[in-house]
PQR file with spaces between the fields and no chain letter, atoms N, CA, C, O and H, PARSE charges and radii, in Angstrom:
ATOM       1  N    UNK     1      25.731  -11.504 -167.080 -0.4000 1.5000
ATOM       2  CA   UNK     1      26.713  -11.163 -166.079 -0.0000 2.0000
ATOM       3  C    UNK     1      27.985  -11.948 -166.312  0.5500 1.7000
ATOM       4  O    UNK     1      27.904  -13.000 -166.946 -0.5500 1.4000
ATOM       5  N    UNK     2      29.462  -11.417 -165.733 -0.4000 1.5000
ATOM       6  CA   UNK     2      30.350  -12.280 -165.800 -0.0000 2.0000
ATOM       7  C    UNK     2      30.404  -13.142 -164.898  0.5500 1.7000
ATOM       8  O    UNK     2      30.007  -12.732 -163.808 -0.5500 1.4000
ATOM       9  H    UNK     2      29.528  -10.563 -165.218  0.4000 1.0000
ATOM      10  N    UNK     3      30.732  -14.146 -164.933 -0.4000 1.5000
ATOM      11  CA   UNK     3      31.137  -15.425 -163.886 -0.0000 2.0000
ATOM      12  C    UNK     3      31.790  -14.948 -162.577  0.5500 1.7000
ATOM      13  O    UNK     3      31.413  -15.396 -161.495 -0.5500 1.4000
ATOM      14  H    UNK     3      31.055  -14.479 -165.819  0.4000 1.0000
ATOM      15  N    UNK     4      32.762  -14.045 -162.683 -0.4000 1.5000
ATOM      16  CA   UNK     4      33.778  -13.254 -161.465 -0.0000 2.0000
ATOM      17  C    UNK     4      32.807  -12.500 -160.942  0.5500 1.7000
ATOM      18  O    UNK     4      33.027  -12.168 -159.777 -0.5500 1.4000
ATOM      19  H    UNK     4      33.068  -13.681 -163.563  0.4000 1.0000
ATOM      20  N    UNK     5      31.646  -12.056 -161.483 -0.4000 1.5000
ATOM      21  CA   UNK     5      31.205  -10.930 -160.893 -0.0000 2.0000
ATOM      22  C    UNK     5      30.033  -11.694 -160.078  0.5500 1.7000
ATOM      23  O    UNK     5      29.497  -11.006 -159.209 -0.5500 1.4000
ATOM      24  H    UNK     5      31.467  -12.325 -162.429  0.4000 1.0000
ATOM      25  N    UNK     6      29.619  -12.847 -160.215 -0.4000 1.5000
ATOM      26  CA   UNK     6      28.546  -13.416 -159.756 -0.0000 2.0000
ATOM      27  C    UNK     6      29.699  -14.150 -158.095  0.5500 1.7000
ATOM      28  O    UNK     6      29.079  -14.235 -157.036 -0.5500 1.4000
ATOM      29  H    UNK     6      30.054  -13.405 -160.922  0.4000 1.0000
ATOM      30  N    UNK     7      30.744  -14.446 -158.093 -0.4000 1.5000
ATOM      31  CA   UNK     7      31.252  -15.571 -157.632 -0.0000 2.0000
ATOM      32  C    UNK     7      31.444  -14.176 -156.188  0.5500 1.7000
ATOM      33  O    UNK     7      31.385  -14.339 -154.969 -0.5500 1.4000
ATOM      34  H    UNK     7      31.248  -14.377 -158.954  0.4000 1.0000
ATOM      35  N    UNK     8      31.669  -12.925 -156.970 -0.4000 1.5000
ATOM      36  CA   UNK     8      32.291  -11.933 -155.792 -0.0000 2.0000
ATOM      37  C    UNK     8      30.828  -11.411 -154.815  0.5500 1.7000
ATOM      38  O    UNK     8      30.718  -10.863 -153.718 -0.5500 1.4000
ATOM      39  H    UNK     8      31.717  -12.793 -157.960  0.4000 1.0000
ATOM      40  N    UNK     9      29.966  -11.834 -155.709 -0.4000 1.5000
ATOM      41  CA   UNK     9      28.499  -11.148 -155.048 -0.0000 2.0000
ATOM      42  C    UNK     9      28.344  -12.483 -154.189  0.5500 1.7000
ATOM      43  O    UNK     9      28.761  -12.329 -153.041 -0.5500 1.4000
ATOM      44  H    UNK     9      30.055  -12.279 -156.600  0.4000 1.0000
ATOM      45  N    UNK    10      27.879  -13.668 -154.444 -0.4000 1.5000
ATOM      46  CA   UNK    10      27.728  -14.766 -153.722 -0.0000 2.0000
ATOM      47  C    UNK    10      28.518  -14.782 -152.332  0.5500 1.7000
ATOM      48  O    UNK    10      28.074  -15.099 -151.228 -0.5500 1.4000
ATOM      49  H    UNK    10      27.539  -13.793 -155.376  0.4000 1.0000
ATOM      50  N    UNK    11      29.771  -14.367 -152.665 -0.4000 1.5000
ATOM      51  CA   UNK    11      31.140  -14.739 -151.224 -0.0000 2.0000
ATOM      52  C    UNK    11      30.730  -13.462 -150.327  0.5500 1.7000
ATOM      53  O    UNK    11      31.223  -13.412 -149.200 -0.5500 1.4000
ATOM      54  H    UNK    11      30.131  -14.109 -153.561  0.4000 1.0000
ATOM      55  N    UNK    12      29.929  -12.502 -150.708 -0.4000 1.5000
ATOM      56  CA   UNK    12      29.807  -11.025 -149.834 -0.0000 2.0000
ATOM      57  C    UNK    12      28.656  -11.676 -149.264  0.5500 1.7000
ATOM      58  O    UNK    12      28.727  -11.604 -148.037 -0.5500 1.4000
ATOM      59  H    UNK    12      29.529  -12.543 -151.623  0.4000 1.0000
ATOM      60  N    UNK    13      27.355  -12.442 -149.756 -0.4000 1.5000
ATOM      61  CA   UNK    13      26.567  -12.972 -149.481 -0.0000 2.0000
ATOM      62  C    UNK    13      26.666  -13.797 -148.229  0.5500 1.7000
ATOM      63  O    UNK    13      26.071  -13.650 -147.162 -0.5500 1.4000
ATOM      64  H    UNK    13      27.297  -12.500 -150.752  0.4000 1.0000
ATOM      65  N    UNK    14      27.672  -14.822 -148.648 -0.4000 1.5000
ATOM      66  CA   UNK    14      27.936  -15.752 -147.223 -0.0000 2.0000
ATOM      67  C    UNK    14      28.778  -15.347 -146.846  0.5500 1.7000
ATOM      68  O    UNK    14      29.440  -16.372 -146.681 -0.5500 1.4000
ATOM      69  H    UNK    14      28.156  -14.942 -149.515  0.4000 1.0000
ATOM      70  N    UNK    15      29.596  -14.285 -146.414 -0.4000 1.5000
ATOM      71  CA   UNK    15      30.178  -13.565 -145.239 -0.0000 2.0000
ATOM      72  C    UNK    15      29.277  -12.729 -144.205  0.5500 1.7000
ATOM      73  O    UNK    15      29.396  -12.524 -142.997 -0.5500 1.4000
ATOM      74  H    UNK    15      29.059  -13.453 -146.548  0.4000 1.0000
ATOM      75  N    UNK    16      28.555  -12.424 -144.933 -0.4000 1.5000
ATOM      76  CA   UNK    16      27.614  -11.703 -144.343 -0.0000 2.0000
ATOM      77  C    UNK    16      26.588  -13.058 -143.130  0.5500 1.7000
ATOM      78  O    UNK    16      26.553  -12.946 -141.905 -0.5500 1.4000
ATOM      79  H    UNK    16      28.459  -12.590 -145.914  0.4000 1.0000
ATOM      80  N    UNK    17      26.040  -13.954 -143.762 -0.4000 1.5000
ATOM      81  CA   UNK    17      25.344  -14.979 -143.788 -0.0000 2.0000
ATOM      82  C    UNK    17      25.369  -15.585 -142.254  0.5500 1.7000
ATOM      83  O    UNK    17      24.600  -15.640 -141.294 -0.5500 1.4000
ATOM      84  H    UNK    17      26.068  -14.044 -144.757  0.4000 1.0000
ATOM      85  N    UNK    18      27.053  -16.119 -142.679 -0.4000 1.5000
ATOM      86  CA   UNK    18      28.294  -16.460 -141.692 -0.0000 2.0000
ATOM      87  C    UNK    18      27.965  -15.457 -140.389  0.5500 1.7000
ATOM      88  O    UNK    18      27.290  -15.883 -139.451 -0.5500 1.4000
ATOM      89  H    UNK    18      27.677  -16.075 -143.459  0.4000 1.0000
ATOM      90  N    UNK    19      28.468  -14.157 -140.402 -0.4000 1.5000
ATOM      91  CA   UNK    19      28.036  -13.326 -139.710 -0.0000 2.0000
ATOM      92  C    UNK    19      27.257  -13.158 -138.900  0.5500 1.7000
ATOM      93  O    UNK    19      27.628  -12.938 -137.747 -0.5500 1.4000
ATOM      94  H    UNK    19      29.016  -13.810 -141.164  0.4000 1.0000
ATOM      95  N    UNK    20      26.173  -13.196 -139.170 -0.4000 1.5000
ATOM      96  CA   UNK    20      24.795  -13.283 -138.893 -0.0000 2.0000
ATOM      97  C    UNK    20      24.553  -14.186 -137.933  0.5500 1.7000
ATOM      98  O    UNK    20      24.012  -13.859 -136.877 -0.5500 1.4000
ATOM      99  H    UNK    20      25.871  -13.375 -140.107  0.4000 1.0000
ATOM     100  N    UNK    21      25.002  -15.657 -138.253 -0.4000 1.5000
ATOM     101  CA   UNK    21      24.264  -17.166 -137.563 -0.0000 2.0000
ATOM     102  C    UNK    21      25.475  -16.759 -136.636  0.5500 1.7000
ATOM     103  O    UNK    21      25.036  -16.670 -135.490 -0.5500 1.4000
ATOM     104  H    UNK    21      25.442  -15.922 -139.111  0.4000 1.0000
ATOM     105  N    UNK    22      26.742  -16.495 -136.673 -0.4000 1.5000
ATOM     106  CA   UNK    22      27.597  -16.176 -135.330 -0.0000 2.0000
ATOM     107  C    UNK    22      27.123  -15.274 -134.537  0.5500 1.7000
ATOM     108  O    UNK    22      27.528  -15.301 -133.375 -0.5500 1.4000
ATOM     109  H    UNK    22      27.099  -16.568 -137.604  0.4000 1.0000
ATOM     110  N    UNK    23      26.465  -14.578 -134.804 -0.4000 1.5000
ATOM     111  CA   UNK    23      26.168  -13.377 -134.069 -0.0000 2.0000
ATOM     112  C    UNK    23      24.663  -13.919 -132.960  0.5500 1.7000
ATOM     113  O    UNK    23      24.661  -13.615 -131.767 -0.5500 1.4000
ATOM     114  H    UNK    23      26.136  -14.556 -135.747  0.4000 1.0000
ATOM     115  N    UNK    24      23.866  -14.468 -133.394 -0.4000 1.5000
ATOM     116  CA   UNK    24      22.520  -15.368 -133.011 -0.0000 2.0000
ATOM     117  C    UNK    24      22.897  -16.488 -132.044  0.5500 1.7000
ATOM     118  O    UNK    24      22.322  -16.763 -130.991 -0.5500 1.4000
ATOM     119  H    UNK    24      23.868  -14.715 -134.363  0.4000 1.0000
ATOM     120  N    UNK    25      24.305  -17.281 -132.757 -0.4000 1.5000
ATOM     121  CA   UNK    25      24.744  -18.437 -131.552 -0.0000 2.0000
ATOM     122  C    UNK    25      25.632  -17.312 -130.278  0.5500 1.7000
ATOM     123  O    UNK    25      25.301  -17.395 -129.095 -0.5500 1.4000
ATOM     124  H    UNK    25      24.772  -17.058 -133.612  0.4000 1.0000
ATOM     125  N    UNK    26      26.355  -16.666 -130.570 -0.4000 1.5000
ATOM     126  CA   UNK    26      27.123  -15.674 -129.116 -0.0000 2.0000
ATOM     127  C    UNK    26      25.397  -15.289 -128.393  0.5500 1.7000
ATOM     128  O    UNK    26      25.083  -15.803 -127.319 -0.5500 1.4000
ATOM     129  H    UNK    26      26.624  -16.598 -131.531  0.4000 1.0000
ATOM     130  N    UNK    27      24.672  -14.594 -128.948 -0.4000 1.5000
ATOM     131  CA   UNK    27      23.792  -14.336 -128.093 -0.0000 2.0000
ATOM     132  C    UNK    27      23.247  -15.440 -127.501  0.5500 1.7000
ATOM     133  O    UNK    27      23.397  -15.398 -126.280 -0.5500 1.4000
ATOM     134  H    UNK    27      24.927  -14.176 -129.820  0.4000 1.0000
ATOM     135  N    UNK    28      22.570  -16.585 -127.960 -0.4000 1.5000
ATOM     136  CA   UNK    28      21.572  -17.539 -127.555 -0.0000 2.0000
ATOM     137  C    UNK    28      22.912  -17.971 -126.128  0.5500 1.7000
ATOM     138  O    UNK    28      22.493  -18.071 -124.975 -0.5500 1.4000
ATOM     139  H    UNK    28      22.448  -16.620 -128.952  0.4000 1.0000
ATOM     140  N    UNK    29      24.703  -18.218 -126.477 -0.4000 1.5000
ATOM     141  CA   UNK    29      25.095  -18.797 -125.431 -0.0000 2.0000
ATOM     142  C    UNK    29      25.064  -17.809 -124.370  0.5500 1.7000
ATOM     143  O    UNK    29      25.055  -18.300 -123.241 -0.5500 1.4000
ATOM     144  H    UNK    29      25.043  -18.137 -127.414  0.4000 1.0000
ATOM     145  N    UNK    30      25.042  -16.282 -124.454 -0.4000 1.5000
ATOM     146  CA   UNK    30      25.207  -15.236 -123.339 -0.0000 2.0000
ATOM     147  C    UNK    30      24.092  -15.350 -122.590  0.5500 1.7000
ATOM     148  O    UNK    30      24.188  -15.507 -121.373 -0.5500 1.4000
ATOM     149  H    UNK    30      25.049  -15.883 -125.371  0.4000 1.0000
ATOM     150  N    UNK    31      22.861  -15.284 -123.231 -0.4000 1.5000
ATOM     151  CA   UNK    31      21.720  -15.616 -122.440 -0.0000 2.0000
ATOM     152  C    UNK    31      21.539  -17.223 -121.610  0.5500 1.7000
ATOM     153  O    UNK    31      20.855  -17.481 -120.619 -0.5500 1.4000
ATOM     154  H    UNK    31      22.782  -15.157 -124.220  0.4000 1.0000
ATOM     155  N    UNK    32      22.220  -17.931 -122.241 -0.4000 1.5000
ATOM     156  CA   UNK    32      22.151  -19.251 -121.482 -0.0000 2.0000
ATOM     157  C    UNK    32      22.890  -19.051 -120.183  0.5500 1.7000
ATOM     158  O    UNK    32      22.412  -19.371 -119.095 -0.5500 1.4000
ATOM     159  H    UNK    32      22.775  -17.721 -123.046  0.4000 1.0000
ATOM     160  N    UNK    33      24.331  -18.391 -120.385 -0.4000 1.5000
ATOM     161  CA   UNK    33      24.933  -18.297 -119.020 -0.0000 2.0000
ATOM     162  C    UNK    33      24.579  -17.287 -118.004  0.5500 1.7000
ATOM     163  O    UNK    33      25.069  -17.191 -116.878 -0.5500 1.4000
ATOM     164  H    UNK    33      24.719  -18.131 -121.269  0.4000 1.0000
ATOM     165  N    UNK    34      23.555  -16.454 -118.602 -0.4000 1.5000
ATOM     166  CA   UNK    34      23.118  -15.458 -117.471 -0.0000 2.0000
ATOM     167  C    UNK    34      21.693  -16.579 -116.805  0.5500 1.7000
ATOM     168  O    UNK    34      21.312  -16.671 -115.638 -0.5500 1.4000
ATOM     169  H    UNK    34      23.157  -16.532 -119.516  0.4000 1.0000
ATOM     170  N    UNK    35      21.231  -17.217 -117.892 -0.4000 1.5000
ATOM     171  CA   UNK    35      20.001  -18.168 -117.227 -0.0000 2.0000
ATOM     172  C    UNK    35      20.339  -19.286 -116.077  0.5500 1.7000
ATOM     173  O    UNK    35      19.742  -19.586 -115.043 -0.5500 1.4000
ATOM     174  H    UNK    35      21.541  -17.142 -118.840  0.4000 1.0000
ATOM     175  N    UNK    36      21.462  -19.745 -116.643 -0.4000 1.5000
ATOM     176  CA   UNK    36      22.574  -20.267 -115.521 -0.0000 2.0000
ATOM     177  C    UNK    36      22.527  -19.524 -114.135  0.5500 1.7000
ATOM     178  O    UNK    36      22.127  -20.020 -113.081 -0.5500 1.4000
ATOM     179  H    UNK    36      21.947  -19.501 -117.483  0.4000 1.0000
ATOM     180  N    UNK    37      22.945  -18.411 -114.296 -0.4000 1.5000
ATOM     181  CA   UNK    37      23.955  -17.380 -113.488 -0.0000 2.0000
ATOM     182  C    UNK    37      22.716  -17.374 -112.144  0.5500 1.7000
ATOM     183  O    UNK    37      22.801  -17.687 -110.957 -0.5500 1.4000
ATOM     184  H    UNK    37      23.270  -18.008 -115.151  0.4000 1.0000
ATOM     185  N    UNK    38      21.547  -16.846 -113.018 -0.4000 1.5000
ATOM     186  CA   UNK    38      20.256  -16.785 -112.438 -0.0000 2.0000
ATOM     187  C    UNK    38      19.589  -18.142 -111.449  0.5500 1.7000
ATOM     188  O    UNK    38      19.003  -18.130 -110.367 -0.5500 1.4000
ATOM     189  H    UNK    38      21.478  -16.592 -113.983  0.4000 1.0000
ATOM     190  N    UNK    39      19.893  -19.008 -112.162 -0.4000 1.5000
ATOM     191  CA   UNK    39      18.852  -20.025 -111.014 -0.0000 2.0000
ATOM     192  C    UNK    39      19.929  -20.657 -110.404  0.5500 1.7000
ATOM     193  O    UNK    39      19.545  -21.709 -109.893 -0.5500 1.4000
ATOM     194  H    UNK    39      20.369  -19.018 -113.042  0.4000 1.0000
ATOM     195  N    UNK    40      21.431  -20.406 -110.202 -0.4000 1.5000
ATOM     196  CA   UNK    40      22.214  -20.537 -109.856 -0.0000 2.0000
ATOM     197  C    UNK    40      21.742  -19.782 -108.123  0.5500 1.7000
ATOM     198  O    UNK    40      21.674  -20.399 -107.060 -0.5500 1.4000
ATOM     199  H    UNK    40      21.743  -19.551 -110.617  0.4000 1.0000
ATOM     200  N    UNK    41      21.481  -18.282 -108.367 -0.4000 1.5000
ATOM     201  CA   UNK    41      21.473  -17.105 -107.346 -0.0000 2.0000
ATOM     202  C    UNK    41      20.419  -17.529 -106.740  0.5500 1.7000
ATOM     203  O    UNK    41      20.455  -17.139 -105.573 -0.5500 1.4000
ATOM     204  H    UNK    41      21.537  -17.781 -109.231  0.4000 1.0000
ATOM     205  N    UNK    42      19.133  -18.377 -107.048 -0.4000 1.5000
ATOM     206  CA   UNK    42      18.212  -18.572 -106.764 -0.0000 2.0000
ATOM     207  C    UNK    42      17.932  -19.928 -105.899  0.5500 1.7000
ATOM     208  O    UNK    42      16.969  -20.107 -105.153 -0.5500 1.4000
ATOM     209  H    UNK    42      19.103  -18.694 -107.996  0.4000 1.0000
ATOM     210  N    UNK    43      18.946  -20.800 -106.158 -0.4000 1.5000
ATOM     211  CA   UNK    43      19.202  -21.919 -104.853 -0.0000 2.0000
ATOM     212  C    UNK    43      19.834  -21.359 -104.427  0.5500 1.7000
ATOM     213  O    UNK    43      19.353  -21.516 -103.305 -0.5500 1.4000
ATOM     214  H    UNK    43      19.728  -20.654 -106.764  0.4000 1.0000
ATOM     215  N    UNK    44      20.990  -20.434 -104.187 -0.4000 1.5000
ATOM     216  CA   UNK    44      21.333  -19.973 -102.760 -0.0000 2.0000
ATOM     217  C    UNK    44      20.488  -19.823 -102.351  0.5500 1.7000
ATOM     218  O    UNK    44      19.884  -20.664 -101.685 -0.5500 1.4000
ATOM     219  H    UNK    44      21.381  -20.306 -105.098  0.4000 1.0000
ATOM     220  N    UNK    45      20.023  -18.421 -102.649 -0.4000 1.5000
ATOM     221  CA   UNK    45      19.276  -17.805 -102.126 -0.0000 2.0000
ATOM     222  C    UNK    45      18.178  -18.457 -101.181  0.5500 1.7000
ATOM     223  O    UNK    45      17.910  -17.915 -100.108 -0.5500 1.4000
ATOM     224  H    UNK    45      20.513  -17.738 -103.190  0.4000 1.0000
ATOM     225  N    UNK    46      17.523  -19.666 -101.599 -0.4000 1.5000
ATOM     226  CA   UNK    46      16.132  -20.415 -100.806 -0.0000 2.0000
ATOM     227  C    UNK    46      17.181  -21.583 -100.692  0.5500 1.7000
ATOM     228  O    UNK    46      16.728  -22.726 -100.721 -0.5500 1.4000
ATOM     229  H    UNK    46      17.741  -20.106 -102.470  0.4000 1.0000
ATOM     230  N    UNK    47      18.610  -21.398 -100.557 -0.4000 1.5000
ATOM     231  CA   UNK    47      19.010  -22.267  -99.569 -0.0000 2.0000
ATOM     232  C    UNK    47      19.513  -21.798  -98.160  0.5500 1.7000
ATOM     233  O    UNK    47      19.775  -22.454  -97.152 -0.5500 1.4000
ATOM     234  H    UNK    47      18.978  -20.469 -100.533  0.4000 1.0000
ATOM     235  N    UNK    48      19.559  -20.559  -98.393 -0.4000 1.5000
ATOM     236  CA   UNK    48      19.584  -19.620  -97.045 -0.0000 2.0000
ATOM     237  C    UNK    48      18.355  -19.370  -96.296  0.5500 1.7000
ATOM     238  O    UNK    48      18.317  -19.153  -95.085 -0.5500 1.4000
ATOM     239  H    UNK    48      19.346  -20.026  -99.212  0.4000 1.0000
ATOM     240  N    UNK    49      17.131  -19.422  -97.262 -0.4000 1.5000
ATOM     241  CA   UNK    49      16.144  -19.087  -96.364 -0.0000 2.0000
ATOM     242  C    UNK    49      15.733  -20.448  -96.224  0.5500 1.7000
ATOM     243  O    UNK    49      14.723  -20.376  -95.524 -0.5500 1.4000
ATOM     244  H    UNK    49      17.162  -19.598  -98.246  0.4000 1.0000
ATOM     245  N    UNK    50      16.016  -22.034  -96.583 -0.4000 1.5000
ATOM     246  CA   UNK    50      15.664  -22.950  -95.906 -0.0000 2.0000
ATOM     247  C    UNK    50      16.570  -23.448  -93.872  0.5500 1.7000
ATOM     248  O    UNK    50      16.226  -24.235  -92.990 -0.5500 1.4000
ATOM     249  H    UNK    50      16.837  -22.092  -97.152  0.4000 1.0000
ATOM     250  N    UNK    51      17.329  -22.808  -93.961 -0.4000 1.5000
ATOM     251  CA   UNK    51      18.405  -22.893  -93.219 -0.0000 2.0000
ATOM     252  C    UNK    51      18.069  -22.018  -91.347  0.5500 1.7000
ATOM     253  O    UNK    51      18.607  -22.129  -90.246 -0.5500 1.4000
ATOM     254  H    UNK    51      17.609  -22.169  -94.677  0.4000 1.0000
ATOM     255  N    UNK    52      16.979  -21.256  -91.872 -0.4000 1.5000
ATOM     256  CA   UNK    52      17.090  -20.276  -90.872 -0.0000 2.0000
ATOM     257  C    UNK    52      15.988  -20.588  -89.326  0.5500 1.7000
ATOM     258  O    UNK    52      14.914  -21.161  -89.507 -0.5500 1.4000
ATOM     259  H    UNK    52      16.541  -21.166  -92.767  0.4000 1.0000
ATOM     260  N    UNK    53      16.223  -20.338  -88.506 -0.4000 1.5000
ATOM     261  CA   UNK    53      15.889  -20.744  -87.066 -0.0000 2.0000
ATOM     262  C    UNK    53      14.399  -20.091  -86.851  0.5500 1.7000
ATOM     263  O    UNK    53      14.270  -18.919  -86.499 -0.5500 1.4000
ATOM     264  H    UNK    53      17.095  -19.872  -88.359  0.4000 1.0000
ATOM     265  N    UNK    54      13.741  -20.607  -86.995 -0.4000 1.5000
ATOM     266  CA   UNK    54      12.308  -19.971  -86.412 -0.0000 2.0000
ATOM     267  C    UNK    54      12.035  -19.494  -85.345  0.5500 1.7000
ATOM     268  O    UNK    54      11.427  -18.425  -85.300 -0.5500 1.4000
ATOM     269  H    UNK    54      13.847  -21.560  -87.280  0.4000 1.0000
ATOM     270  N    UNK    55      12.501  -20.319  -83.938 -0.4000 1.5000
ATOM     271  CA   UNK    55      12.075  -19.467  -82.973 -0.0000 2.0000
ATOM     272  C    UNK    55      12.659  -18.659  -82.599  0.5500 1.7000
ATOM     273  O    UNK    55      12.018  -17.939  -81.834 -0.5500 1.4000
ATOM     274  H    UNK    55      12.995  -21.188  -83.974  0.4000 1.0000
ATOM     275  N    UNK    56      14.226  -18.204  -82.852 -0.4000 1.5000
ATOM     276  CA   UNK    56      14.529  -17.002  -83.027 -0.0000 2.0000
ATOM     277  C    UNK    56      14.217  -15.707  -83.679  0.5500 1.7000
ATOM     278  O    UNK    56      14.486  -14.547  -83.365 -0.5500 1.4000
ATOM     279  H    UNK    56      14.747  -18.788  -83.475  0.4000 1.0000
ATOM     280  N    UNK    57      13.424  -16.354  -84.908 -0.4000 1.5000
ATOM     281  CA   UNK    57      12.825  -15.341  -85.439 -0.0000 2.0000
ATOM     282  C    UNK    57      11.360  -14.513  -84.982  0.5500 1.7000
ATOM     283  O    UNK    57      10.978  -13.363  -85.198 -0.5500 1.4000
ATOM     284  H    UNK    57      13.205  -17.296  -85.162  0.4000 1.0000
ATOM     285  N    UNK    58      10.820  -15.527  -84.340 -0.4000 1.5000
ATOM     286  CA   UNK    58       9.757  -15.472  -83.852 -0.0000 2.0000
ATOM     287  C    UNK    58       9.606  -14.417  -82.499  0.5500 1.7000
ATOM     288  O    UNK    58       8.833  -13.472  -82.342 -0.5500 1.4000
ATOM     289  H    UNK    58      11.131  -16.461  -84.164  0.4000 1.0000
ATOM     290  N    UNK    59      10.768  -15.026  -81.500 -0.4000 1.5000
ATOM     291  CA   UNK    59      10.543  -14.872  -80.042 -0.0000 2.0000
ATOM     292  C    UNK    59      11.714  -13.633  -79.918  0.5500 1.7000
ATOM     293  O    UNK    59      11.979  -13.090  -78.845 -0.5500 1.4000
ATOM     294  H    UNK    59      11.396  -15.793  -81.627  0.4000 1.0000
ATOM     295  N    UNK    60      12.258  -13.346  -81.008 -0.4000 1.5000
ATOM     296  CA   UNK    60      13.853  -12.058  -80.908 -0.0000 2.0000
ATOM     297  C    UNK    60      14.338  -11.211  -81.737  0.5500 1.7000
ATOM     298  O    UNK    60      15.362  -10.530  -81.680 -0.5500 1.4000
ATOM     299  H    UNK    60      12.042  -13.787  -81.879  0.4000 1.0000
ATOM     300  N    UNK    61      12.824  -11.376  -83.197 -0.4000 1.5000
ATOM     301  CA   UNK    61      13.334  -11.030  -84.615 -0.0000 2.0000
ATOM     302  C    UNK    61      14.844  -10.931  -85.396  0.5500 1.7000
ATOM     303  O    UNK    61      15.220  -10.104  -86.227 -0.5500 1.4000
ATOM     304  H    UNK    61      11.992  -11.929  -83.244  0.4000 1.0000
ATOM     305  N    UNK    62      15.706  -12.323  -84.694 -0.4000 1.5000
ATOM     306  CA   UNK    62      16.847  -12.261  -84.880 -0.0000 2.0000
ATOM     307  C    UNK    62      16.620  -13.564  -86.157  0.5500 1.7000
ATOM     308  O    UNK    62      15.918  -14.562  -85.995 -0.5500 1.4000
ATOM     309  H    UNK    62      15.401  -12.995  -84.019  0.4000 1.0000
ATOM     310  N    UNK    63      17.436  -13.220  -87.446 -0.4000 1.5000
ATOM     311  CA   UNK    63      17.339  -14.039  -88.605 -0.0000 2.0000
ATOM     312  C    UNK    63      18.674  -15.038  -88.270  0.5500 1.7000
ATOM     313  O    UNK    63      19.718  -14.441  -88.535 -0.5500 1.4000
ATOM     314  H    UNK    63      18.007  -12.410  -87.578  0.4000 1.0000
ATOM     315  N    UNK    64      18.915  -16.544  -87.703 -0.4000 1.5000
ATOM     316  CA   UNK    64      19.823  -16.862  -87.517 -0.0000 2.0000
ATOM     317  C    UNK    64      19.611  -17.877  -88.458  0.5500 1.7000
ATOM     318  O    UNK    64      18.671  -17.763  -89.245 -0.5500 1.4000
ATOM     319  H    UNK    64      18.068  -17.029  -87.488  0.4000 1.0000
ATOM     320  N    UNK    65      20.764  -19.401  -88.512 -0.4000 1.5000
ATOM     321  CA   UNK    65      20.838  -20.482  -88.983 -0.0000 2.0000
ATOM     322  C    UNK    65      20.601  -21.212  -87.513  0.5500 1.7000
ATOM     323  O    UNK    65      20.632  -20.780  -86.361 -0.5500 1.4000
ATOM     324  H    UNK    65      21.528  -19.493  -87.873  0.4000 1.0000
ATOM     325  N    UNK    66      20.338  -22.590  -88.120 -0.4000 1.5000
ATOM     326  CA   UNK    66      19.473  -23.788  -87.309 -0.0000 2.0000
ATOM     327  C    UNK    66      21.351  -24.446  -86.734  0.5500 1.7000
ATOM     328  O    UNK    66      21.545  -25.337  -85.907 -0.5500 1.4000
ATOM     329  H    UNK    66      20.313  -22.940  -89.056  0.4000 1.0000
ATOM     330  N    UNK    67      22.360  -23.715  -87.436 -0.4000 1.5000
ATOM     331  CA   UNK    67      23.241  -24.795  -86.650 -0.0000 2.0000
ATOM     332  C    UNK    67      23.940  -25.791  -87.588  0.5500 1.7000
ATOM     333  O    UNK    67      25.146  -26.016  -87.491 -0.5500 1.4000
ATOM     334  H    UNK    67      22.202  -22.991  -88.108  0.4000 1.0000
ATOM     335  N    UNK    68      23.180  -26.362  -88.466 -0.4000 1.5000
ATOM     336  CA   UNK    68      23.650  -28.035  -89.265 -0.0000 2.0000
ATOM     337  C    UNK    68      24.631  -26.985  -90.241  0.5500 1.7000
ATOM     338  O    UNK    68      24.448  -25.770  -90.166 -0.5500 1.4000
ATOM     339  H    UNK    68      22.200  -26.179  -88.545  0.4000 1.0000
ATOM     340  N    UNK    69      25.725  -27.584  -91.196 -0.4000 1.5000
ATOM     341  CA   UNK    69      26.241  -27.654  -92.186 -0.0000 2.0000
ATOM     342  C    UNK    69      25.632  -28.424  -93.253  0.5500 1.7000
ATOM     343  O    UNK    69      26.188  -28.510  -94.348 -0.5500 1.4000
ATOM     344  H    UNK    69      25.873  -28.571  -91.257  0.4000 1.0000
């Protein structure tokens, strides 16, 4: 083979390569910030339902808060 012709196959090689491991790190960070996003939604969420008044719920089926900040 010629030398040019090996050097042009190699550089298509690691463009491609390159490519690839960018493409694997964007995903691994998209999924991190939706995993984020997620247990993010998930202390609200059971911080709203730690919050809420029982005997209203009980004695009026009314879902209120206890009052505190």
């Amino acid at each position: 083979m010629k030398r040019g012709e090996m050097t042009a196959f190699i550089s298509l090689v690691f463009v491609l390569l390159v490519g690839l491991i960018g493409a694997v790190i964007e995903s691994a960070s998209v999924q991190t910030a939706k995993n984020y996003r997620r247990a993010d939604m998930d202390r609200a969420l059971q911080s709203v339902f730690a919050e809420y008044h029982r005997e209203l719920l009980a004695e009026y089926d009314i879902f209120g808060n206890s009052g505190r900040l």
